[in-house]
C-alpha angles and dihedrals in degrees: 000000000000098000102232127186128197124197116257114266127191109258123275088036129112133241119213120231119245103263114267097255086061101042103112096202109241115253106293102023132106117268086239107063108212110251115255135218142192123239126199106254131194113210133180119217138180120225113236091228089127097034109143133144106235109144138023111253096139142026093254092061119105110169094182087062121100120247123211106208106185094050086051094052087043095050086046093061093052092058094053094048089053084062091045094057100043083060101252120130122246130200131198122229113203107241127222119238094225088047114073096157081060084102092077100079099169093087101046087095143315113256110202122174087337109315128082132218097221120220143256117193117218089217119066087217080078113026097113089059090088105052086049100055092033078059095042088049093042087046088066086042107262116147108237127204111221111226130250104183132038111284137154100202120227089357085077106017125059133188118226105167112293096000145064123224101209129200140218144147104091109020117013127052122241082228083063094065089050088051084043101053085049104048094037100041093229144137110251131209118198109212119168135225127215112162105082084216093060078051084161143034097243077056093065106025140041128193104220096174135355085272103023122075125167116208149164114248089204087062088065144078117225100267098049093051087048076053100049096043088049093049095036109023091163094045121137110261098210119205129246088251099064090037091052096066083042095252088153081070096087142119126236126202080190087264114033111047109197100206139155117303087229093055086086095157098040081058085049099051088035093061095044085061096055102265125124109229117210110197114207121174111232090169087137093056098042090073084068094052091253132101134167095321098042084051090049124072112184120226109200132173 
């Protein structure tokens, strides 16, 4: 693949693409790279105001670490204001004192053509988590499915146009794509994790448009990465490096990708694709094994 190499910019801002006539397609891709568009987008989002890193539930949690709250909450806001300013609609969910993974919004549910799949958490830290964002949804009048089967919302299942890409392994039960198929109406696909730090599917692998996704092929079993090949063939593989620092936990609008500061080449490659990277630094939260996507929960429909 072409190295490219992009300035350093402060983060929550964008970063334009290179213009299309000098744009040299990555390897495998066709020489005209399909044009991209941004889509308004609604979001729901749960201030950091009770983070805090008191148990081990994933690799990336230290609780011995210190937690800077106030820099968490900061960072946060940034991150809302970055959505703010790329014109999409954001939404606050209350949080509740005894959650501080609350934050990470992504896997409260999963809201498809105006109905949301509700979630179960495998772990009983937080398993309260559930009943309060299925309140909060049913509260703006969305109908919400109550889980039968253990399932962490966006963090595991991820829209890409028609479909779903559903994850399981470490968090969500196999049983959980079957319950999802059924109450969203939607075609699953299974793919299986197998690396603790890609604990969930939104870790390994980021829908940047209905037909574009980016991933790590370390994150996978053999047959997932033989599915992924076969549904996106021209999909960004993404390096250790940039995984690593979860930059395949973004958020895409189908042009701009809001995406770790530290994932500098996936910004790079991203933008030699036609996206418009915008770097934001969730350092704070990271502590916690969650970054932009795991923050974000899509209401659509």
């Amino acid at each position: 693949m072409t190295e490219t190499s992009l300035p350093p910019v402060a983060p929550g801002t964008a970063v334009p693409a290179p213009r299309a006539e000098a744009v040299l397609a990555p390897e495998g891709l066709p020489a005209a790279l399909p044009p991209r568009r941004a889509t308004p987008r609604r979001y729901a989002m749960c201030r950091p105001d009770h983070f805090a890193v008191r148990y081990a539930i994933n690799p990336w949690m230290h609780p011995g670490d210190p937690v800077d709250r106030d820099l968490a909450v900061a960072q946060w806001e940034a991150l809302r204001q970055t959505y703010l300013d790329l014109g999409h609609v954001v939404e606050v969910v209350p949080g509740l004192p005894e959650q501080p993974d609350m934050v990470f919004a992504a896997n409260g549910g999963v809201v498809l053509g105006g109905r949301a799949l509700g979630a179960r958490f495998a772990h009983v830290e937080r398993a309260a988590e559930g009943p309060a964002f299925a309140a909060w949804l049913r509260a703006r009048g969305v109908p919400v499915h109550e889980p039968e089967h253990v399932g962490e919302g966006e963090g595991d299942f991820l829209v890409v146009g028609d479909r779903l890409l559903a994850g399981t392994g470490f968090r969500t039960a196999p049983a959980a794509h079957e319950e999802a198929a059924r109450v969203l109406d939607a075609e699953v696909v299974p793919l299986r994790l197998v690396d603790p730090r890609y604990y969930h599917l939104d870790t390994a692998l980021a829908v940047l448009a209905d037909d574009d996704v980016a991933y790590v092929r370390g994150a996978f079993d053999p047959d997932a990465l033989a599915t992924l090949e076969r549904l996106y063939p021209h999909a960004l593989v993404v390096g250790e490096q940039d995984a690593g620092v979860l930059g395949l936990n973004a958020v895409s609008d189908g042009l701009h990708v809001v995406l770790p500061a530290a994932a500098t080449r996936m910004a790079a490659d991203l933008a030699a694709r036609g996206y418009v990277p915008v770097p934001v630094d969730l350092s704070e939260l990271l502590k916690g094994g969650g970054s932009v996507k795991c923050c974000t929960l899509e209401l659509r429909g």
